[in-house]
C-alpha positions in Angstrom: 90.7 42.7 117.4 88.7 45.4 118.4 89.1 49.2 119.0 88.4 51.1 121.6 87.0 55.0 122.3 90.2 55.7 124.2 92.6 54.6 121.4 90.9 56.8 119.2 90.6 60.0 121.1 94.0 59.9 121.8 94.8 59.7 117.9 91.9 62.7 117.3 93.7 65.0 120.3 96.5 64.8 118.1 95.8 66.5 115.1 95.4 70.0 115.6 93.4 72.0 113.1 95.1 74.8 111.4 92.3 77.2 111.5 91.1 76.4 115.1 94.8 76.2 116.8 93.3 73.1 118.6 92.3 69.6 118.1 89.3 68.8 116.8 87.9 67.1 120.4 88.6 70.5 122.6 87.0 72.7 119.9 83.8 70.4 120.2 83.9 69.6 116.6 83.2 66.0 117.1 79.7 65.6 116.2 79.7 61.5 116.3 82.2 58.7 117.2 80.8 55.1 116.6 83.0 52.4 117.4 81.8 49.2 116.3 84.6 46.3 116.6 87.0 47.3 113.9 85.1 50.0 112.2 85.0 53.4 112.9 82.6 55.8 112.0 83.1 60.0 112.6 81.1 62.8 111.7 82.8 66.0 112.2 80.7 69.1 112.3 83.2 72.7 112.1 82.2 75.8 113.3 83.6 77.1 109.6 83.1 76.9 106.3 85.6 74.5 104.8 84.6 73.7 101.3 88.7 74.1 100.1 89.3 72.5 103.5 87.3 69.3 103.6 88.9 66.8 101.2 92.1 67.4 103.2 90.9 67.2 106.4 88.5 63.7 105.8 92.0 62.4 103.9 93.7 63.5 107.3 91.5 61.6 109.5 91.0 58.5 107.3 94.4 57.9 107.1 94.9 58.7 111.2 92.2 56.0 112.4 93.1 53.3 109.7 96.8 53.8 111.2 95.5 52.6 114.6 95.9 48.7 115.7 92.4 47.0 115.5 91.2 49.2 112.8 89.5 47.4 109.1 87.8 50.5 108.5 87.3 54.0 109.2 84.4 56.4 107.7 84.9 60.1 108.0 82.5 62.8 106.9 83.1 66.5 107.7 80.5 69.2 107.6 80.2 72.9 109.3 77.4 74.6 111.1 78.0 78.3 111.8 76.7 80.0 114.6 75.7 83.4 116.0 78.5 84.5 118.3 78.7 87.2 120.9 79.2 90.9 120.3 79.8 93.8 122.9 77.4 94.6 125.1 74.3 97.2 124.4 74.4 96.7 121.0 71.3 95.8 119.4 71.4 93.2 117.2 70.9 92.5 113.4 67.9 90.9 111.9 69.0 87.8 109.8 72.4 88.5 110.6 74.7 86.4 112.6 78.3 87.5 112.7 79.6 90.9 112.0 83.0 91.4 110.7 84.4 94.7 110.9 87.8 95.4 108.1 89.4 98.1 109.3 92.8 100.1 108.5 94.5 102.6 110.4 95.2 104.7 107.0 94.4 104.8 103.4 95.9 103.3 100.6 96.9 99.9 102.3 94.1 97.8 100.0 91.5 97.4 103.2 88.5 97.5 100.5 90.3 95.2 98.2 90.5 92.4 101.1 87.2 93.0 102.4 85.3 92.3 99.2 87.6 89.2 98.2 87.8 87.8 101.9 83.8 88.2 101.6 84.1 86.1 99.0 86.0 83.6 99.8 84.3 83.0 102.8 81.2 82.7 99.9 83.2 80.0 98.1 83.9 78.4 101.5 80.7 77.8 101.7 78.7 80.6 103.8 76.1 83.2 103.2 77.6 86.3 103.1 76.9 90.1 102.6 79.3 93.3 102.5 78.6 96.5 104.0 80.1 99.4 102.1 80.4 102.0 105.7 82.7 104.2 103.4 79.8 107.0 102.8 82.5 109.8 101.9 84.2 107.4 99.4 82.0 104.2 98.0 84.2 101.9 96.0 82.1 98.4 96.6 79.7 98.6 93.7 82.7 99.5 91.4 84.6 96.3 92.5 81.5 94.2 92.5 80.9 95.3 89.4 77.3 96.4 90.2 75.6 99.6 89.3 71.8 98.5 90.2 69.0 100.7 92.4 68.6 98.7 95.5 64.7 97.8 94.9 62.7 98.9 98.0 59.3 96.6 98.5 57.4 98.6 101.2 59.2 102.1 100.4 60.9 101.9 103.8 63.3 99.2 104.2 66.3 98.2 100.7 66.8 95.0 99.2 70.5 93.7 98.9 72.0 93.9 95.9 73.0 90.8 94.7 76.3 90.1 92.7 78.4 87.4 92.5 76.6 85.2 95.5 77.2 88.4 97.7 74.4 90.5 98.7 75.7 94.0 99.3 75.0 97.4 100.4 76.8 101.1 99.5 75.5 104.4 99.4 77.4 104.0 96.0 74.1 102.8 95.0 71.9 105.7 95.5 74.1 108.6 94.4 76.2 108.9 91.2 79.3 107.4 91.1 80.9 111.1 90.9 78.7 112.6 93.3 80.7 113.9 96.7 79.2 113.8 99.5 79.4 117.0 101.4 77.9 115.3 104.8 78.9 116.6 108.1 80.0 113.5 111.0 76.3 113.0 112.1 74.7 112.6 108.9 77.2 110.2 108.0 77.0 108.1 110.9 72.6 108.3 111.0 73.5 107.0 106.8 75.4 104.1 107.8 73.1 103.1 110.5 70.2 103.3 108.2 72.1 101.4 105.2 73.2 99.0 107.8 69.5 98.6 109.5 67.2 99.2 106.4 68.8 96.6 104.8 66.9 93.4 104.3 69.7 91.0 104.7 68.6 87.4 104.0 69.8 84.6 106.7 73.8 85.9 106.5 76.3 83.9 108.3 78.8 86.8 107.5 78.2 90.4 107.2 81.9 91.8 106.2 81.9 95.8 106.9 84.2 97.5 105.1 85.3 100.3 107.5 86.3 103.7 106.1 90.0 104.3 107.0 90.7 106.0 110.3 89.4 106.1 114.0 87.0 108.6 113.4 82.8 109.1 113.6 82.1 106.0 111.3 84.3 104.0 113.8 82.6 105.1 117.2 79.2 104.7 116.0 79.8 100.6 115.3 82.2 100.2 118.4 79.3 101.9 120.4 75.5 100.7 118.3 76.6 97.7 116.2 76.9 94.0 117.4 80.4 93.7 115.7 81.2 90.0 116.4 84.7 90.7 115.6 87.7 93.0 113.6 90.2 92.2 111.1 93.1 95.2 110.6 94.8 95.6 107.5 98.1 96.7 107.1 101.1 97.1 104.9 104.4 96.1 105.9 105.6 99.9 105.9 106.3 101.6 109.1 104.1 104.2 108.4 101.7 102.3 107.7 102.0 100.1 111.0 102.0 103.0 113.0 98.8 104.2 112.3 97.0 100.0 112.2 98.4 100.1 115.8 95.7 102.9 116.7 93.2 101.0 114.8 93.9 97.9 116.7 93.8 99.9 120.3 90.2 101.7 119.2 88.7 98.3 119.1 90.6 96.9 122.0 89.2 100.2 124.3 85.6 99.5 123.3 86.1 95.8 123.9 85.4 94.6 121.0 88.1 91.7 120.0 90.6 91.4 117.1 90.7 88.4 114.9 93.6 89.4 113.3 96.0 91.4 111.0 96.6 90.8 107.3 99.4 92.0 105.9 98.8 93.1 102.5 101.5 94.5 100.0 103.6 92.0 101.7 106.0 91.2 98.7 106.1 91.9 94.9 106.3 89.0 92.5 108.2 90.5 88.9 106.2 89.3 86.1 109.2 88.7 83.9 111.7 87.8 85.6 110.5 86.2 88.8 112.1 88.4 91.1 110.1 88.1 94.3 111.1 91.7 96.5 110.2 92.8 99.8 109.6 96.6 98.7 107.5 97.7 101.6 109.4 96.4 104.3 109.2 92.7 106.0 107.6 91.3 109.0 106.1 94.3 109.5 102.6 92.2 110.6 104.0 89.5 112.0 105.7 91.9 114.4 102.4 93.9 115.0 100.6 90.4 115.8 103.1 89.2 118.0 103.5 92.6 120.2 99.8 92.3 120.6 99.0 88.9 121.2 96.8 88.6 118.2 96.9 86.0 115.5 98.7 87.0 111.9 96.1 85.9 109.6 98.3 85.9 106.5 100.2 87.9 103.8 98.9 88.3 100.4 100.9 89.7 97.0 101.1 93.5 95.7 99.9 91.9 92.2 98.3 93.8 89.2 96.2 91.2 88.6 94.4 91.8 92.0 94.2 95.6 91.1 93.2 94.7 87.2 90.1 92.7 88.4 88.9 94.3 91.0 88.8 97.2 89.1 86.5 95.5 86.4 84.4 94.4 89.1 84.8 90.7 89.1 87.8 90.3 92.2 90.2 87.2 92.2 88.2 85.4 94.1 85.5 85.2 91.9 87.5 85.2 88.4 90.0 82.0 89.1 89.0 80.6 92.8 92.0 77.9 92.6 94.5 80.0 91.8 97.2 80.5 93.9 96.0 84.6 94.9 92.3 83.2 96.0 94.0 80.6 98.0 95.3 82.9 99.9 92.5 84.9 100.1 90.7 81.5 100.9 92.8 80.8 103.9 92.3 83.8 105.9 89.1 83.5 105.4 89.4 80.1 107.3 91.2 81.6 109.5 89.1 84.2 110.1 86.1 81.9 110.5 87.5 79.7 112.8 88.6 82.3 115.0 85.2 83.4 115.3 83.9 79.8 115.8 85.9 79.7 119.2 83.8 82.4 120.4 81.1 80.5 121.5 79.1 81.5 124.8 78.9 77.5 125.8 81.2 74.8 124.6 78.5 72.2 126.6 79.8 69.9 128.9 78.9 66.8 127.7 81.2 65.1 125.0 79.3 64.2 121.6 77.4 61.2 121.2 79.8 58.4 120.9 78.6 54.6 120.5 80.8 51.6 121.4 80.4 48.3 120.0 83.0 46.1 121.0 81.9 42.5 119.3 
């Protein structure tokens, strides 16, 4: 008995992939489909990285085409291919560069630098090459939770090397001035510091560049809204009112210089008691989801208030890095996904041809 393309496709437009919000066929994911009598062969090639993704989704399909009448054998392989997407217009772009991801907070204290180095690296572990910005100039803390204290090297005396740690290459003016040093800078020689930290950099073939934002809507802000291909944002929020208030500002700057939001995390969501187990909503609940949903952008996902986030990052070696399976980095892990895949649905032209597809009926 043999199979035919149309049985299949209708079996692939039925799994929808959590991380696209589609099936696999609309978001032009199919990269093969050979169908030769009773065997099935499909390359999938994602617009993500999906390295903590990829067993379950090849498991997924397997067991989806061997389920079809006709089928003796189905080979699945699953891959990812990241690509540059657009940014708003008139901004020049990035050497070496191809996405920019902006983490910003309406207000302090809601963890936006702990979730920008650990969603940088989980999109690492994922399976990308990533760097970190550090656009705080007044207040560095990115060389502290990477737990690197090195120079940038400069080769010609003009342009900086990343510094490397932990897979990530990363930038701060942390690394050119003394931890304790403040910077007394007025708004324009903050925002010409960034621009040359950002552009003086020598970034190395990054899918990702993750900008950790200072908190705010302020000088910092403007200048990447209005000279920095930002490919997307990500706001970070707690569930407090307070702290909602002011990530709604956040997420209407961005919206009013057009460039889009990929989504809100909602951080400090719920605190787990070491010794008893007691799991508590101190902050408030829902807080993001609500935000997301009076928006119409997606909610990317809660993560803990958990000293062992605050304990490792501070030694500069973040969850992420320090136990990648556990279950803190698989949270961090799945926005990242999420994140990702948003981003991979941004593409200027889907093509209008369906992938190459062979049928064999003997």
């Amino acid at each position: 008995m043999s199979v035919s393309s149309q049985q299949v496709e209708v079996v692939l437009k039925e799994i929808v992939d959590p991380y696209l919000g589609t099936d696999l066929i609309t978001a032009k994911a199919i990269k093969r489909l050979a169908v030769d009598g009773g065997a099935v062969v499909l390359e999938v090639e994602l617009g993500y990285p999906a390295q903590g993704y990829r067993n379950v989704l090849t498991t997924l399909l397997k067991d989806k085409l061997a389920a079809i009448a006709g089928v003796a054998s189905a080979t699945v392989d699953v891959s990812w291919k990241i690509e540059a997407h657009g940014a708003q217009k008139g901004a020049k772009p990035i050497p070496n560069v191809k996405n920019l991801i902006a983490v910003a907070s309406g207000k302090g204290g809601v963890g936006k630098s702990t979730v920008a180095v650990n969603l940088a690296l989980a999109l690492s572990v994922e399976g990308a090459r990533v760097g970190i910005l550090d656009a705080d100039i007044y207040g560095p803390s990115q060389p502290r939770m990477l737990g690197a204290q090195t120079k940038p090297e400069s080769k010609d005396g003009k342009t900086l090397e990343p510094v490397m740690s932990h897979g990530l290459q990363s930038m701060s003016i942390g690394y050119l001035i003394d931890e304790e040093t403040p910077m007394i800078w007025r708004g324009p020689m903050v925002t010409q510091a960034l621009e040359q930290l950002l552009r003086d950099t020598n970034w190395n073939d990054l899918d990702y560049l993750v900008v950790d934002l200072p908190p705010g809507t302020g000088d910092t802000q403007l200048t990447l809204a209005q000279k920095v291909p930002v490919t997307g944002a990500v706001i970070v929020t707690t569930p407090q009112d307070i702290a909602l208030l002011d990530a709604r500002k956040g997420l209407k700057m961005f919206e009013k210089v057009e460039i889009p939001v990929l989504g809100i995390v909602e951080n400090m969501s719920t605190h787990l008691c070491p010794k008893c187990g007691h799991e508590e909503h101190i902050f408030g609940e829902g807080g993001g989801r609500r935000m997301a949903k009076q928006y119409d952008v997606d909610f990317l996902g809660e993560l803990p208030l958990d000293i062992r986030i605050r304990e490792e990052t501070d030694n500069g070696k973040p969850t992420v890095i320090v136990d990648p399976e556990c279950r803190i980095s698989q949270l961090y892990r799945d926005i990242a996904r999420r994140v990702a895949g948003k981003l991979s649905l941004r593409k200027k032209d889907y093509g209008s041809k369906f992938p190459n597809i062979v049928i064999k009926n003997t």
